[in-house]
N, C-alpha and C positions, 0 to 999 in steps of 0.2 A: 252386392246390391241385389236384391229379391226383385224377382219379376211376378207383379199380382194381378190376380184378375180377382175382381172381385160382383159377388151375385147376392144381390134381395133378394130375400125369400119371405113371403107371407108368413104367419106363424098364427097360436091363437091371439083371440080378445081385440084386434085389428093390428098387433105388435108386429114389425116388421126385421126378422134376424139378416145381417149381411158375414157371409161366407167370404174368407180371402183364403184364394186356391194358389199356391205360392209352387205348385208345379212339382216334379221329380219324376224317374225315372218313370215308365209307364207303365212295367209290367211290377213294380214294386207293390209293397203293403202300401194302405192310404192312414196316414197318421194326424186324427186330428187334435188338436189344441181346443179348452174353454179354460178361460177366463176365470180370475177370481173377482170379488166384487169390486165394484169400482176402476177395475184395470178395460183391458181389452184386448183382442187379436194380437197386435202387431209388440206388447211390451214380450211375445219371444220371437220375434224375429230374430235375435241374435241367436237363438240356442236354433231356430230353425235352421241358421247359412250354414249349420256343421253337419245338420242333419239331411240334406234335400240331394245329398247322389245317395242316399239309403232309402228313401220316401218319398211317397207324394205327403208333402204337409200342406194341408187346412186349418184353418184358422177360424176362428166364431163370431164376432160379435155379438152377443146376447142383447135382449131388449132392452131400451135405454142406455148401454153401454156403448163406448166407441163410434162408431159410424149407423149404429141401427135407429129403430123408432120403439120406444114403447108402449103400452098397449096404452088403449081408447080412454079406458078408467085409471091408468094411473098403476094399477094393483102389481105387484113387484112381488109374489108370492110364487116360493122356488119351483112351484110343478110349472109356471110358463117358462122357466130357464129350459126344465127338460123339454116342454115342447119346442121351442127353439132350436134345440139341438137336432129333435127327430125332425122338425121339417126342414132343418139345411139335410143331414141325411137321405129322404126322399128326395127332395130337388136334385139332386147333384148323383142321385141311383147308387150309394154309397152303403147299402145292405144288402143281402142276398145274396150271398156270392163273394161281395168283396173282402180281401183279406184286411179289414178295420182295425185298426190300433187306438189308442185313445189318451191321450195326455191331459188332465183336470189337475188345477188348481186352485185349493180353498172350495169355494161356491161351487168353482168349473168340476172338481171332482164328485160331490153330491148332486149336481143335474146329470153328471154322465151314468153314479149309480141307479136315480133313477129311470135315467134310458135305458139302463142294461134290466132293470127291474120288470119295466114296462113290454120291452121285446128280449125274454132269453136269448143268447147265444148271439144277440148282434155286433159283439164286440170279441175280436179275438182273444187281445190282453187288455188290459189298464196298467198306468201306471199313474198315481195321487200324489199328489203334492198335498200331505195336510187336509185334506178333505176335511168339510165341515159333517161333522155326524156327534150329534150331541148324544147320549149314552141315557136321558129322560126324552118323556115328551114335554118339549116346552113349544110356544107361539100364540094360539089362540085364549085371550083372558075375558070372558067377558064380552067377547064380539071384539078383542084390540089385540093387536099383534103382541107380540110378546116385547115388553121393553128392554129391548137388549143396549147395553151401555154404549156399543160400539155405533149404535147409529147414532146418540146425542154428542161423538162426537165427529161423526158427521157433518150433521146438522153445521159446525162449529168450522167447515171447510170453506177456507177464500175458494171462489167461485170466478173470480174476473182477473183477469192481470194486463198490464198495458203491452204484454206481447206473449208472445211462444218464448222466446230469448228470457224475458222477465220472469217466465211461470217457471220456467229451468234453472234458472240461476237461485230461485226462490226454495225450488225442491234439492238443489244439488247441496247445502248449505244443514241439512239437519236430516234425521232420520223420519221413516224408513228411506224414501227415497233418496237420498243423500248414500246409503251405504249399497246402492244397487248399481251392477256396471251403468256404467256412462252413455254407451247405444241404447240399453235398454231403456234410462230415464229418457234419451232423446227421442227413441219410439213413441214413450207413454205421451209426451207432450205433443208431438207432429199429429198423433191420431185421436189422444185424448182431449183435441181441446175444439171449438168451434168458432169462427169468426163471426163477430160483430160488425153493426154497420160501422160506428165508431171507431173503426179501426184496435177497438181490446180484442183480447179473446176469454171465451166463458169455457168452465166443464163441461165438454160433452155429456155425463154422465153427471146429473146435478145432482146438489147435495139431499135434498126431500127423496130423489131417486136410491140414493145412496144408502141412507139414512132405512128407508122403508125397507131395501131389499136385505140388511142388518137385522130387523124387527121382524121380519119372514123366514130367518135363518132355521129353524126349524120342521124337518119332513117326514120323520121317524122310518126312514131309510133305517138309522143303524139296527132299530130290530127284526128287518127283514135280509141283513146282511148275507146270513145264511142259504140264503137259497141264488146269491152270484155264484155261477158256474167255473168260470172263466180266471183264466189265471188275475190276481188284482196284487202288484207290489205297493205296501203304502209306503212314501218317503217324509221323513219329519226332520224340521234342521235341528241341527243340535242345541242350539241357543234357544228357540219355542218349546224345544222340553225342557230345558230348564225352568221354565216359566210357568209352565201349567201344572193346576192342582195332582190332576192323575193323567192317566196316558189312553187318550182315548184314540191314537192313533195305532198304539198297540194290542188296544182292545176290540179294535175294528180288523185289522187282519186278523187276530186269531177266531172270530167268528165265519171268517171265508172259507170252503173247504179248499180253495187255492190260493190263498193271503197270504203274502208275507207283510214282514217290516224290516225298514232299512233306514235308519237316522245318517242324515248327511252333516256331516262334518263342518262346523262355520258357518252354518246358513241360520239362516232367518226365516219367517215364515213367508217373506219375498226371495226365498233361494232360490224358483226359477227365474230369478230377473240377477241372480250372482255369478260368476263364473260360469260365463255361458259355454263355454266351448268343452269344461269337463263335466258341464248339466248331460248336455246334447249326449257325449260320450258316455254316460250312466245310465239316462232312457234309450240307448241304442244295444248297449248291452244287456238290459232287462227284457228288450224287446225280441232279441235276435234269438234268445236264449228261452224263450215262455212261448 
């Protein structure tokens, strides 16, 4: 069982990011974790208990994700992920000096390359889970986000269930969440969800939220790839390249002067939420090793 502290931190647009600082050795690298959409902090906890006598690991919640607030206006457009990210970084004095590592999945790994965009050399290594980096510019049409399919089915997500027990039993029962270990679904529902007066509980991370931060998926990160300094391994499950038209996971590392790629075997594009204990063992080997 993790020991967490956990810190609000201001961020822009009034959005408020919560930091969970889950501890490890003192003189170690500090290893943070973000989030893909719609998840949050605490669904790696489990790859984190293999990791924390290697690491200090950190944890994110991004805006309107998990335990944070999001901003004033609603606006879910991915440069306030990266700001998020840089003001838990300041608050917690985790650049300058510190030896930073960096774990992103999906959304988590394009706000981190925008952070690394934004301040060269703040990040020792990366390592991506999937990162979202689209290979056109798409998002803004007309003044409207770009209608990306994935947030109408958003949109389309129960939102209420008459318990934490109910929303679990409800996600263990079908895919994705059904095929992700079992601690991990029980993370995403203990921190992904909020209590009601009525005794239900709602999404933390609601679906309009969900939906928009889908629709905003676009940053044109990938054609500034080229100038990450810093060693970056992208990881892709074997099953999501199946799936996808072309390989833009391996057309992202070879634009890094220090990118690799590495397709994981079995996964899904929730592999950090699979086989946590040989996840952990794979980001510790990349890490130890870059």
């Amino acid at each position: 069982m993790l020991t967490t502290i956990s810190h609000r931190v201001d961020s822009t647009g009034g959005a408020v990011a919560v930091a969970h600082d889950w501890g490890g050795p003192t003189t170690a690298p500090v290893l943070l974790f973000a989030h893909a959409t719609g998840l949050h902090a605490h669904v790696y906890a489990p790859v984190v208990e293999h990791l924390i006598d290697r690491f200090r690991c950190i944890g994110i919640d991004m805006r309107a994700h998990g335990h944070a607030k999001g901003a004033d206006d609603g606006d879910m457009i991915w440069t306030g992920m990266r700001d998020d990210l840089l003001a838990v970084i300041d608050a917690l004095a985790l650049g300058g000096g510190v030896d930073l590592c960096v774990h992103g999945h999906s959304m988590g790994g394009s706000a981190l390359l925008q952070a690394e965009l934004a301040r060269p050399g703040l990040f020792r290594s990366m390592v991506l889970y999937e990162p979202i980096l689209y290979t056109e510019r798409r998002g803004m049409v007309a003044g409207q986000p770009w209608d990306n399919p994935m947030a109408a089915a958003a949109l389309r997500r129960r939102e209420v269930f008459e318990s934490r027990q109910a929303a679990f039993d409800n996600y263990a029962k079908k895919p994705p969440y059904g095929d992700v270990d079992r601690s991990a679904l029980e993370q995403y529902v203990e921190h992904g969800f909020v209590d009601l007066p009525d005794g239900t509980v709602r999404l933390a991370c609601r679906a309009e939220d969900e939906a928009s931060t889908f629709s905003n998926s676009s940053t044109g990160v990938f054609d500034r790839l080229g100038e990450i300094r810093c060693p970056v391994t992208i990881l892709a499950g074997e099953f999501t390249q199946r799936q996808v038209h072309y390989d833009p996971n391996q057309a992202a590392a070879a634009k890094m002067p220090k990118g690799r790629f590495i397709e994981s075997r079995d996964r899904t594009h929730f592999g950090p939420m699979e086989r946590a204990h040989e996840y952990a063992e794979t980001i510790a080997a990349i890490l130890t090793n870059s």
